[in-house]
C-alpha positions as CSV (number, residue, x, y, z in Angstrom):
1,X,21.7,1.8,-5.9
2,X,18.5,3.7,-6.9
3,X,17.0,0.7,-7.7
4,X,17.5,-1.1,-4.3
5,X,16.0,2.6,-2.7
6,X,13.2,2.0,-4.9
7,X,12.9,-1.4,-4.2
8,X,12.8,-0.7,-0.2
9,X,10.2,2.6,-0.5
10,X,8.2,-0.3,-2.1
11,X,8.3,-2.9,0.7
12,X,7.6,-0.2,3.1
13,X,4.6,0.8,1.8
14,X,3.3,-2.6,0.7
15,X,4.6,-3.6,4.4
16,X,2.7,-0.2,6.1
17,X,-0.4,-1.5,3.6
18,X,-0.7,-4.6,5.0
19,X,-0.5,-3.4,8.9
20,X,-3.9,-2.9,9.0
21,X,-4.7,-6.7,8.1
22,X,-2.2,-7.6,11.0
23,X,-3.5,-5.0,13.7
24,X,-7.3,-6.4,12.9
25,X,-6.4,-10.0,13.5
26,X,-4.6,-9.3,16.7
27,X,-7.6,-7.6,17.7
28,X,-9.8,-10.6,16.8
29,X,-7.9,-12.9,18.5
30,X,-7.6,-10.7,21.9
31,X,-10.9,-8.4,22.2
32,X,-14.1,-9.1,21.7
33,X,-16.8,-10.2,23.8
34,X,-14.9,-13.8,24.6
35,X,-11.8,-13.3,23.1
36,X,-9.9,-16.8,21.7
37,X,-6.6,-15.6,24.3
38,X,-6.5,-13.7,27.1
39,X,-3.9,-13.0,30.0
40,X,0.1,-13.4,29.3
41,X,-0.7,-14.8,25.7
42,X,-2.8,-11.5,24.9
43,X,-0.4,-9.3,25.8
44,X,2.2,-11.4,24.0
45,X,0.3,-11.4,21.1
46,X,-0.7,-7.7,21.2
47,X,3.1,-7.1,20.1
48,X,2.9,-8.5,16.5
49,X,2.5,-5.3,15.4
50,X,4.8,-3.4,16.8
51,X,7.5,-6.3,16.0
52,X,6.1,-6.6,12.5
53,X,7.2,-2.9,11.8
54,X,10.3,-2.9,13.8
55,X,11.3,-6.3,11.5
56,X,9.8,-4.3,8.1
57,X,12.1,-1.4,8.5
58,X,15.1,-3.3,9.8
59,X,14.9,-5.9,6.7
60,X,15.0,-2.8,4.6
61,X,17.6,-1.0,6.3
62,X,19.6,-4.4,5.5
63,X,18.5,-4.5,2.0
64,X,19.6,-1.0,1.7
65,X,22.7,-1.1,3.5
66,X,24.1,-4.3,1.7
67,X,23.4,-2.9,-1.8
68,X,25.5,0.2,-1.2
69,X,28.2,-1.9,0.2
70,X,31.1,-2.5,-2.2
């Protein structure tokens, strides 16, 4: 059980590492001076973050939850 913990603080903070990367290339693709979407695709798009993390801590939640499961 301790090992699938361990194994999910990992993902987190790989996951939580990576947000960064994700946040910049939402912003490339919908600021800027002539940004490559704009409109209902923008705000779409300006989402992916916010549903990256919610999907990161729900797949470890599931990981977590399924290991301690007998």
């Amino acid at each position: 059980m301790v090992n699938k913990l361990l194994h999910g603080m990992i993902a987190i903070v790989i996951g939580l590492a990576l947000l960064p990367v994700v946040s910049d290339f939402v912003d490339d693709l919908t600021g800027g001076e002539e940004p490559a979407l704009d409109g209902t695709m923008a705000a779409l798009v300006d989402l992916v973050p916010i549903l990256y993390v919610i999907i990161l801590i729900s797949g470890v939640v599931g990981l977590v939850y399924t290991s301690t499961r007998n």
